[in-house]
C-alpha positions as CSV (number, residue, x, y, z in Angstrom):
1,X,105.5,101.9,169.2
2,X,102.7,103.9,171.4
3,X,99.3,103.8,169.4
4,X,96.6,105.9,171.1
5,X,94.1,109.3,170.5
6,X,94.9,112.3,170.7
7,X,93.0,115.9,170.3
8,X,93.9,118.7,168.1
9,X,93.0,122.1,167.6
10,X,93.2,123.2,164.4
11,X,91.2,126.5,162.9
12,X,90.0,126.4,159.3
13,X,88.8,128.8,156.9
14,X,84.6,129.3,157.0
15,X,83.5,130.8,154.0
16,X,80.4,129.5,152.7
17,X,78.7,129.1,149.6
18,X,76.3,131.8,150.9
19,X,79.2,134.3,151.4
20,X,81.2,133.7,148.2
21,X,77.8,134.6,146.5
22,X,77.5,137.2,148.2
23,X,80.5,138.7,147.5
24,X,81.0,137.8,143.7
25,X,77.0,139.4,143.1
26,X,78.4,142.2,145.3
27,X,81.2,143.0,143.2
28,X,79.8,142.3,139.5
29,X,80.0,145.2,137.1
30,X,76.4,146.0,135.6
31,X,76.7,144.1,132.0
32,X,78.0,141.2,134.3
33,X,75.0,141.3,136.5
34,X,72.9,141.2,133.9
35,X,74.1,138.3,132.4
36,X,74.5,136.1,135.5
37,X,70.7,137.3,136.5
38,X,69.4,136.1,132.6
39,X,71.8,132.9,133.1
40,X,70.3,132.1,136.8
41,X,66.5,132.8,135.0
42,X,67.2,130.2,132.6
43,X,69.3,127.4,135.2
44,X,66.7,127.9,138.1
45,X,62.8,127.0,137.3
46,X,62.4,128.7,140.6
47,X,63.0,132.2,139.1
48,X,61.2,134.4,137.4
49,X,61.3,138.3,136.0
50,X,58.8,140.4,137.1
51,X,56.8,142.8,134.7
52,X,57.0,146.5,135.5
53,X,54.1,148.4,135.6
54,X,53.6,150.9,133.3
55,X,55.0,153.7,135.3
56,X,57.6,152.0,136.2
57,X,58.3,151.6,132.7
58,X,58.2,154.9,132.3
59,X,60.2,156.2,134.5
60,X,63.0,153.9,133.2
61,X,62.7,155.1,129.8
62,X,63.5,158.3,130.9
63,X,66.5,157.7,133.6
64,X,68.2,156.1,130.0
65,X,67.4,158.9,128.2
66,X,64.8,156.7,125.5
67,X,62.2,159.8,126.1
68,X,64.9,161.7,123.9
69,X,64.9,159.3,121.4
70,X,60.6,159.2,121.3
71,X,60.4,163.2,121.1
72,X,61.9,162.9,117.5
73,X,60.6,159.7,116.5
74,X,58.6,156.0,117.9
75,X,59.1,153.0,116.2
76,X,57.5,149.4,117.0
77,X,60.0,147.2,117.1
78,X,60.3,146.3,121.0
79,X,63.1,145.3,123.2
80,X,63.4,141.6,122.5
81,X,63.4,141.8,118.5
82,X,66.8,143.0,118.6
83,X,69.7,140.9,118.1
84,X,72.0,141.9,121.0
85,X,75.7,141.3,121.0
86,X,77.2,139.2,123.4
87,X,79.7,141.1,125.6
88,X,83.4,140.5,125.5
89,X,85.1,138.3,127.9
90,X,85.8,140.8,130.9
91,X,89.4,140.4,132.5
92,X,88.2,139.3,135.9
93,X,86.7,136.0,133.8
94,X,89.6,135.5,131.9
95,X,91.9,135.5,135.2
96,X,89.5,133.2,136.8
97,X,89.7,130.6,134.2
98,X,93.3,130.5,134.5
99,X,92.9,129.9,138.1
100,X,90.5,127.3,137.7
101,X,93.4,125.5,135.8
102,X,96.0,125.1,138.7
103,X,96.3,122.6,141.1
104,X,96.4,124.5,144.2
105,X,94.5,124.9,147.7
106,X,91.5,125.8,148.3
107,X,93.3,128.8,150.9
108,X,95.5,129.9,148.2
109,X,92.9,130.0,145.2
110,X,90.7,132.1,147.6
111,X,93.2,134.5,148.3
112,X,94.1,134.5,144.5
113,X,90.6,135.2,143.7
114,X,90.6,138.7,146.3
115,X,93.3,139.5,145.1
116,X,91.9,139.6,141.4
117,X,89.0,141.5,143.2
118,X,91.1,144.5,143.9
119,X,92.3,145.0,140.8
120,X,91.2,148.1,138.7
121,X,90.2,148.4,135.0
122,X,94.1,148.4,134.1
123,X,94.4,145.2,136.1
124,X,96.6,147.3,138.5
125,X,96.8,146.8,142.3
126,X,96.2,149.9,143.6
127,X,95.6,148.9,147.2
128,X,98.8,147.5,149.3
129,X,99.0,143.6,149.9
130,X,98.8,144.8,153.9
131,X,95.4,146.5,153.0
132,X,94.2,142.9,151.1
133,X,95.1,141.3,153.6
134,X,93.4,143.5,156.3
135,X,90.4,142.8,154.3
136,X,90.1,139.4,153.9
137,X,86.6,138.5,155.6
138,X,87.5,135.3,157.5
139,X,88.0,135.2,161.0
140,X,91.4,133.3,160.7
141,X,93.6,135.2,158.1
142,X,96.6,134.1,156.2
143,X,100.1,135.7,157.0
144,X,101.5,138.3,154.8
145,X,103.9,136.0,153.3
146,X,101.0,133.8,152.0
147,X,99.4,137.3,150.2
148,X,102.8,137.7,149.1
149,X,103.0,134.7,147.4
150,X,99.4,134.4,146.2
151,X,100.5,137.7,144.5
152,X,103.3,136.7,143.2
153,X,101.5,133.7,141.5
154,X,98.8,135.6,140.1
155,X,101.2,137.5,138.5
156,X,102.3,135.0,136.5
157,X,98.9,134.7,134.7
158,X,98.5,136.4,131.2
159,X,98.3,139.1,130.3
160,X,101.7,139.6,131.5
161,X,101.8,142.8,134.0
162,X,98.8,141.6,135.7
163,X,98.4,142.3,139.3
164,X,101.5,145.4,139.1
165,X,101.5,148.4,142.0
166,X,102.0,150.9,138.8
167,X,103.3,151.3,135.3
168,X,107.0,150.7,135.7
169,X,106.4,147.2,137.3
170,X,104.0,146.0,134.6
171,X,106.9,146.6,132.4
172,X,109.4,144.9,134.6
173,X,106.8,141.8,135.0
174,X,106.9,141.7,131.0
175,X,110.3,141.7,130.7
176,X,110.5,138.8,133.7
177,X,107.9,137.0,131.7
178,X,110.3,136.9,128.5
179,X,113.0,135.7,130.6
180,X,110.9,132.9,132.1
181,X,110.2,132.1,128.9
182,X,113.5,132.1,127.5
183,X,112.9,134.4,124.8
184,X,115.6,136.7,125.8
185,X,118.8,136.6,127.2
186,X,119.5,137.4,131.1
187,X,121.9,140.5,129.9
188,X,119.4,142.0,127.8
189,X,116.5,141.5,130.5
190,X,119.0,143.2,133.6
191,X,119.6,146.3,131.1
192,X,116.3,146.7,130.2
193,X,115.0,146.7,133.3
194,X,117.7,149.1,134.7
195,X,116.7,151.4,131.4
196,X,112.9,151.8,132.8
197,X,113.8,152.1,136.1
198,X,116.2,155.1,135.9
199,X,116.6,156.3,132.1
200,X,113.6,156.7,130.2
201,X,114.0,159.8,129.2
202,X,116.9,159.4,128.2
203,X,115.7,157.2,125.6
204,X,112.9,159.6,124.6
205,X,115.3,161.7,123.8
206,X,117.4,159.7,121.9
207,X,120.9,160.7,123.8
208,X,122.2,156.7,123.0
209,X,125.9,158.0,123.6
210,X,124.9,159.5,126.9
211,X,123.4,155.9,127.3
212,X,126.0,153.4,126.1
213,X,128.6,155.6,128.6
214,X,125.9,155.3,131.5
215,X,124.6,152.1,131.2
216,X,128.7,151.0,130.7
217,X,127.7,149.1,127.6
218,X,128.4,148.6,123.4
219,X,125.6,149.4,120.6
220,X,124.4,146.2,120.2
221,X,123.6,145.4,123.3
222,X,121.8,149.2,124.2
223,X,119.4,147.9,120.9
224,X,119.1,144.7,121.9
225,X,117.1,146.2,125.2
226,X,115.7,149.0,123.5
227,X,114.3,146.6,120.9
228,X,112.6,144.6,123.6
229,X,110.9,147.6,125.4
230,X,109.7,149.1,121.9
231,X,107.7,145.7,122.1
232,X,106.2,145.8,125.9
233,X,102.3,146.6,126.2
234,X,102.2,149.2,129.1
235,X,98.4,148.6,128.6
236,X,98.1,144.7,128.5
237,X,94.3,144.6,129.6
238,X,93.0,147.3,126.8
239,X,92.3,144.3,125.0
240,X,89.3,143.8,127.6
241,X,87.1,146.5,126.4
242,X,86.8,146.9,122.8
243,X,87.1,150.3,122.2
244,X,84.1,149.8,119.5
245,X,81.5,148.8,122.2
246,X,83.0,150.9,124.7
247,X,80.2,152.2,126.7
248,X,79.1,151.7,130.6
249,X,75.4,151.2,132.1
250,X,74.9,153.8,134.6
251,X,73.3,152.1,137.8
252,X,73.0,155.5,139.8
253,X,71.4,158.9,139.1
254,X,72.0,162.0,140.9
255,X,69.9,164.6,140.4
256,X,69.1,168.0,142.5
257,X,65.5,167.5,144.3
258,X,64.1,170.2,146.1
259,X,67.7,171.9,146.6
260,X,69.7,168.6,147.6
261,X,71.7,166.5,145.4
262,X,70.0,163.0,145.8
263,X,71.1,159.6,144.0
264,X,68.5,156.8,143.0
265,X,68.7,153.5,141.5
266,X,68.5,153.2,137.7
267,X,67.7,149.4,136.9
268,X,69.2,148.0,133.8
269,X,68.5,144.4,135.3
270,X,65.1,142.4,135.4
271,X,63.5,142.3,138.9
272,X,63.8,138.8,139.9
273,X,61.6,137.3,142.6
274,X,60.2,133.5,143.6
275,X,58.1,131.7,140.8
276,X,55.3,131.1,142.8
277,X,53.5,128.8,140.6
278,X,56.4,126.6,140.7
279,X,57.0,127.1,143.7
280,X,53.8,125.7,145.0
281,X,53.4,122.5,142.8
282,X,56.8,121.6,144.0
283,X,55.4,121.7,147.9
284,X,51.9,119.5,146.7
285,X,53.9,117.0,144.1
286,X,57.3,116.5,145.9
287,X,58.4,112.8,146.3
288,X,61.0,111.7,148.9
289,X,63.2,110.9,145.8
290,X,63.1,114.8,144.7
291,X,62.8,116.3,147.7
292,X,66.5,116.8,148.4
293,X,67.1,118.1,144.5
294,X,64.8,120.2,144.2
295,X,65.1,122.1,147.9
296,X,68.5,123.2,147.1
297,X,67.4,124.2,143.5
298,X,64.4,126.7,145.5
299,X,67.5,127.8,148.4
300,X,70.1,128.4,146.1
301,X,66.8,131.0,144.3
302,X,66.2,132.4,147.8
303,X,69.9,133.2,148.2
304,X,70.4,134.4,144.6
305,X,67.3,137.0,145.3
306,X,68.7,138.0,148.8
307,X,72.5,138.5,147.2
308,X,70.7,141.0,144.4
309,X,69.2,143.0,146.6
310,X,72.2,143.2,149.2
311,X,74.1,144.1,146.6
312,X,71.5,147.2,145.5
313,X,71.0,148.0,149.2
314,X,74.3,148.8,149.7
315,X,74.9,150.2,146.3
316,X,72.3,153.1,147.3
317,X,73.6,153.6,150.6
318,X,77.2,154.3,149.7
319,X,76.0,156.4,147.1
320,X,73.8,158.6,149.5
321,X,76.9,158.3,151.8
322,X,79.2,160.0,148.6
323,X,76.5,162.1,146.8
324,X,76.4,163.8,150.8
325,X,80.1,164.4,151.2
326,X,80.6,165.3,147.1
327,X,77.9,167.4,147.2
328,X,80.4,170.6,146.2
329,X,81.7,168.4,143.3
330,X,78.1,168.2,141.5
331,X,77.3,172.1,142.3
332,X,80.8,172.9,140.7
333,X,83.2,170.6,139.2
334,X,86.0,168.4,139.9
335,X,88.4,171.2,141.4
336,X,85.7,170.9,144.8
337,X,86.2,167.2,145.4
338,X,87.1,166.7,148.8
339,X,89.5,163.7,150.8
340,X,87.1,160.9,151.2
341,X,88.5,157.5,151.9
342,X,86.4,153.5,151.8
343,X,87.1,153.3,155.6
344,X,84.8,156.6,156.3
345,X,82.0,154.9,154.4
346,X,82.4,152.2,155.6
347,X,82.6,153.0,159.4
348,X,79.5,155.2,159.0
349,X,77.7,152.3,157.6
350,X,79.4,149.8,159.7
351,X,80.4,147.4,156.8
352,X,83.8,146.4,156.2
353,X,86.1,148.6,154.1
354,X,86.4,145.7,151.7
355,X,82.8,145.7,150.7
356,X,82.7,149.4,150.3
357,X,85.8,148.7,147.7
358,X,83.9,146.3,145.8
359,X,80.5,147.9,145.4
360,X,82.2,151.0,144.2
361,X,84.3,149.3,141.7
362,X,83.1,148.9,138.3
363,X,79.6,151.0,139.1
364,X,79.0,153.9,137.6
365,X,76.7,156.9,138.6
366,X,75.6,159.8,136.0
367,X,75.0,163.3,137.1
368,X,75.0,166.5,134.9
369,X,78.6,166.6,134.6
370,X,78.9,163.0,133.0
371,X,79.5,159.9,134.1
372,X,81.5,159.1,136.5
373,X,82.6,155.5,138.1
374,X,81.6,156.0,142.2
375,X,85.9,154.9,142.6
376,X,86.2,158.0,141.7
377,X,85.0,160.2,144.3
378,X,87.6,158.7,146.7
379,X,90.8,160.2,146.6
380,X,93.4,160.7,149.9
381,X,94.1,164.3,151.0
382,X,96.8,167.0,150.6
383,X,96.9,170.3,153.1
384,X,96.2,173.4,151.1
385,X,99.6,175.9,150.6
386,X,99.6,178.0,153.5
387,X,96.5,176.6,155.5
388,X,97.8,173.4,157.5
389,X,93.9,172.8,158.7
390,X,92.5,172.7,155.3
391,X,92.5,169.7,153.6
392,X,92.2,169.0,149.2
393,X,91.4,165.9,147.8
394,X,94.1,164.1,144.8
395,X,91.5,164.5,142.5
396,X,91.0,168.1,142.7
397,X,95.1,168.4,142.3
398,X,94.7,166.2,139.3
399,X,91.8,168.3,137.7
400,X,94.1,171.4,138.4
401,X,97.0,169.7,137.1
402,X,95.4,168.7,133.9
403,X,94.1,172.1,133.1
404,X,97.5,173.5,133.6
405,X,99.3,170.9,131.1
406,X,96.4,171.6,128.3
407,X,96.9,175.0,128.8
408,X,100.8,175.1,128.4
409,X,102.8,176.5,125.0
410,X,103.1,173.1,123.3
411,X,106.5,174.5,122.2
412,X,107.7,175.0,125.8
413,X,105.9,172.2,127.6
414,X,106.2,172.7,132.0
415,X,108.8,170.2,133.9
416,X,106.9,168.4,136.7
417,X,109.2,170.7,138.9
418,X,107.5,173.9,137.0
419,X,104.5,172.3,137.5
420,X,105.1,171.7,141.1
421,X,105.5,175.3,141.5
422,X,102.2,176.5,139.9
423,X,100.2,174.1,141.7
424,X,101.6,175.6,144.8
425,X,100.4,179.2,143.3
426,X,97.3,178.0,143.1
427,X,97.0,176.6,146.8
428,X,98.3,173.5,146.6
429,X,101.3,171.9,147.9
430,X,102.5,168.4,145.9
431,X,105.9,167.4,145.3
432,X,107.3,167.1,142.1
433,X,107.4,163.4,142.5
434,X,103.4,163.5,143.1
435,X,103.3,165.4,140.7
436,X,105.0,162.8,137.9
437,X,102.9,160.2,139.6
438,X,99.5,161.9,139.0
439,X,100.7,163.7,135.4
440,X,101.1,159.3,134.9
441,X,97.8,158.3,136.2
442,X,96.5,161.1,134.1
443,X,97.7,159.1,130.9
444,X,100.1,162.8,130.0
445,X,103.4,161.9,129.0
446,X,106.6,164.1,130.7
447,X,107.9,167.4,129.0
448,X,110.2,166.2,126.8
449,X,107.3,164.0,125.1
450,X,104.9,166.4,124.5
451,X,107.1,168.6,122.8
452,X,106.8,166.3,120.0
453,X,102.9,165.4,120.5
């Protein structure tokens, strides 16, 4: 047997503690920056909040509307003698802790963890797994197979549905989930999942002979499946935002200045800077014993700091960025917003489209037509009927499409192929399919449903 050296090239994965910071402040929804800044306050003695000046004050008060409250009334309990409710769990937490409880790679729980970062509210993937992996920060990437199968695991994790492309598959994910768990039989599973696939309206309609003859199969079995799917949750995160406490913290306000629509930073979080008091009996007292301690403890307050205002930084300058483009949305309404996708953003700021995906998700902006989370602003584009070089956005055709269906004869509600055909009258050309898909998105159920609503 030959013993000897030999050399080996091998590349790893370089993210850093820094970057995965970075990335989790840059991505926090504002309720869960706010608690992480009032957690780090109390783990770090090298933090502190800063006090606002009066005017700052202020002007705070009146970007949340309290001046409203003062014109009818004042009253002198402050601030901290309330007894605030702590928030619910959020669903990116919850799938976290699930992934902190499997033995698995470092690689694969990182790619787990993006992957969780690109889900929406509805803890729906609406970018591809090609896109995710396209934007994976690290300069060696995994294959697609390994974001395949990263997927495929995280869909595994409760609620069941997680991590599905669109309604349909967060039913078929359930069903899979009751077979895993043996809670139904393999027939019943295959004829469910072939009923919401091809025939559910057929079911809405009730046409179980036209069913049993279809599906080639007897009564028991046709309620066998039908009993399962009365029983699936096409919502399974709603349970993530309790509908009594259901309210957002706006973290951007546009407003017209001087003619031009302009967005600015509303902080809901304390300003956190370097406790310099601390800061400087640590440099006069510190023994070589503590020195090591307690110079990570006044880094890791450095970086926190830095990651907080990265994270508002870019906040604002995507917002300028969409407040710029949008500008015809906040002069007229919805039926004016324009094609905007994260990769023009993100080439104009030259960031990565991954960071413009994350900063937008979960932040909300306020305006005087509502509020409005910045995701929404970004739609992809559809050429007007008739005018090959003009371009409408998907949420425009939405907006249209909704006002059509709430303005139908309940009694005669409009096919998505009728609807297809009005939408082109109005200058805009959308398949039916489209049609079905952004009618779905829109939470409206097809014709033959709301007939009976």
């Amino acid at each position: 047997m030959l013993i000897g050296l030999s050399l080996k090239q091998t590349q790893k994965l370089a993210l850093t503690p820094q970057l995965q910071q970075a990335l989790k402040i840059l991505q926090l929804p504002t309720q869960e920056l706010i608690q992480e800044i009032s957690t780090q306050l109390q783990e770090n003695p090298f933090l502190t909040a800063e006090e606002s000046s009066s005017e700052e004050q202020e002007a705070e008060r009146e970007d949340k509307g309290e001046l409203l409250w003062e014109s009818g009334f004042r009253t002198e309990v402050e601030e901290e003698d309330w007894d605030w409710e702590e928030a619910p769990q959020s669903l990116t937490s919850y799938l976290l802790e699930q992934l902190s409880c499997l033995k698995i790679s470092l690689e694969e729980s990182l790619r787990v963890q993006w992957i969780i970062g690109a889900l929406d509210s509805r803890g729906l993937l609406t970018e591809s797994i090609e896109e995710i992996k396209d934007s994976f920060p690290a300069e060696n990437n995994f294959s697609l197979e390994d974001w395949k199968s990263s997927l495929h695991l995280l869909q595994t994790f409760d609620p069941a549905g997680i991590g599905a492309r669109d309604c349909l598959e967060v039913l078929s994910l359930q069903i899979n989930t009751l077979l895993l768990r043996k809670e139904i039989e393999k027939s019943t599973a295959d004829l469910a999942l072939r009923i919401i696939e091809s025939y559910l309206e057929q079911v809405a309609r009730r046409q179980v002979e036209k069913l049993k003859k279809t599906l080639d199969c007897n009564e028991q079995e046709l309620e066998e499946a039908l009993y399962v799917i009365s029983h699936l949750d096409p919502r399974p995160t709603s349970r993530f935002s309790n509908p009594e406490i259901n309210f957002v913290l706006p973290e951007i306000k546009v407003e017209k200045v001087k003619g031009k629509w302009k967005p600015k930073l509303i902080r809901n979080a304390p300003k956190i800077s370097l406790n310099r008091m601390y800061a400087d009996a640590f440099s006069s007292t510190q023994t070589e014993r503590d020195t090591k301690i307690w110079q990570g403890r006044l880094e890791e307050a450095r970086q926190f700091i830095k990651s907080v205002e990265q994270r508002q930084t870019t906040l604002l300058n995507v917002s300028e960025l969409i407040v710029n483009r949008q500008r015809d949305f906040f002069e007229t309404g919805p039926e004016k917003l324009k094609p905007l996708v994260l990769r023009e953003i993100a080439d104009e700021l030259g960031i990565h489209e991954s960071t413009v995906s994350r900063i937008t998700t979960g932040k909300y902006l306020i305006c005087s037509r509502g509020t409005f989370e910045l995701k929404y602003f970004f739609s992809s584009s559809h050429f007007a009927a008739g005018k090959s070089d003009e371009e409408v956005s998907a949420s425009a055709i939405k907006a249209e499409l909704k006002k059509i269906i709430l303005g139908e004869n309940p009694a005669k509600p409009l096919s998505d192929a009728k609807l297809s055909q009005l939408l082109e009258q109005k200058g805009f050309t959308v398949a039916r399919r489209t049609v079905a898909k952004y009618r779905e998105a829109l939470g409206l159920p097809p014709a033959s449903l709301r007939k009976r609503c």
